[in-house]
VOGU-3710 file (C-alpha; in Angstrom, 3 decimals, decimal comma):
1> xxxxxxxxxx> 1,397/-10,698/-2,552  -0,336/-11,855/0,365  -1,161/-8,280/2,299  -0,874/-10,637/5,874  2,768/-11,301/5,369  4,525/-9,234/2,875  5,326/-5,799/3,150  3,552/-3,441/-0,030  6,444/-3,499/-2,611  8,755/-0,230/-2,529
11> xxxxxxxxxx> 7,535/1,735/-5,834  9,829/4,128/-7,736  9,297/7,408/-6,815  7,579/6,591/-3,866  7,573/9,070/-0,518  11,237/8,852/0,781  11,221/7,264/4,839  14,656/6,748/6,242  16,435/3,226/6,133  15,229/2,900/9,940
21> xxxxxxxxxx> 11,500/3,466/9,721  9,290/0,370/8,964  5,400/0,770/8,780  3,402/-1,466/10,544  1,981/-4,266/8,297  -1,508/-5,680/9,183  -0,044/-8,998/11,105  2,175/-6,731/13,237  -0,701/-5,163/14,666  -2,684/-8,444/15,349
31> xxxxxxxxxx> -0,281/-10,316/16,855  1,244/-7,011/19,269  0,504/-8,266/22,504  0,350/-6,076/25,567  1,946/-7,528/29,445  -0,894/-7,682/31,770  -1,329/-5,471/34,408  -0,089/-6,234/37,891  -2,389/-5,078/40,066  -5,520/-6,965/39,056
41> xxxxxxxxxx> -8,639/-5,776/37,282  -6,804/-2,162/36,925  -5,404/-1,439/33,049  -7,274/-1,916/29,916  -9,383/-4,999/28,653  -6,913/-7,248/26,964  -10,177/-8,814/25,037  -10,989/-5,089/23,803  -7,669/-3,975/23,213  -7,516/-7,130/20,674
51> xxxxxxxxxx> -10,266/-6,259/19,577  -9,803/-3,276/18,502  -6,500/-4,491/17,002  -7,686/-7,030/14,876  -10,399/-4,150/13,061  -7,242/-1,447/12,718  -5,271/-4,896/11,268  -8,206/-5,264/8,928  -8,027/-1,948/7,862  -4,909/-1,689/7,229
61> xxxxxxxxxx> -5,132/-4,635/4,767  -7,862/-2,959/3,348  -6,100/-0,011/2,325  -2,668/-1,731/0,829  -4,701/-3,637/-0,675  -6,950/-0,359/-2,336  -3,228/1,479/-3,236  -1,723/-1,107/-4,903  -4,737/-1,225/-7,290  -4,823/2,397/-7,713
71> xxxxxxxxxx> -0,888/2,056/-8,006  -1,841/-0,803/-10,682  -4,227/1,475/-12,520  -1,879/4,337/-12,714  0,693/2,367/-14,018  -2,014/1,051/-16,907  -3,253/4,784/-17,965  0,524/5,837/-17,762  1,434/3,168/-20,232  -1,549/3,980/-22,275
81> xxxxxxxxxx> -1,051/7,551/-22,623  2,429/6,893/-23,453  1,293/4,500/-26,272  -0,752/7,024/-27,539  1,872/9,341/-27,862  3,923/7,537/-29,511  1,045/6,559/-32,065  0,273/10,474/-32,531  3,960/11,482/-33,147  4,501/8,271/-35,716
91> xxxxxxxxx> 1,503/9,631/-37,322  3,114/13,588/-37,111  5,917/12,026/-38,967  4,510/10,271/-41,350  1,998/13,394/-42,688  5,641/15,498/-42,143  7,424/12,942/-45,074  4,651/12,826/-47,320  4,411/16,549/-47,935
//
């Protein structure tokens, strides 16, 4: 998944949002553009205001990109601990039969 174009994949059991909210994704945010002010030098610094964009953008990225490999991790121990679980009660049963 490229985190500059896609949005993070919807997981099960994931925080319920209504059908109308979308996050903002890390491209949304770089390419927002503000309309200039009309009365000259007045307003903000479109250069800083970009700026500033393009590191929260960056960010952003940064942390879909850290929970989907905590998401990925989670999903490995889960499976894991379920394999050993199902190793431990094969083993219950088989010390159970040969009594």
């Amino acid at each position: 998944m490229s985190a500059r174009n896609e949005r993070p994949a919807q997981e099960v059991g994931a925080t319920y949002r209504s059908s109308t909210y979308t996050s903002l994704l890390p491209w949304q945010v770089r390419e927002r553009r503000f309309a200039p002010t009309r009365l000259g030098r007045r307003g903000l610094n479109p250069d800083d205001v970009y700026a500033f964009l393009d590191r929260v953008a960056g960010d952003m990225a940064a942390v879909y990109a850290a929970l989907a490999e905590s998401r990925r991790e989670t999903a490995r121990i889960k499976a894991g601990l379920r394999r050993w679980q199902t190793d431990q009660a094969r083993a219950r049963n088989e010390r159970g039969q040969a009594r």
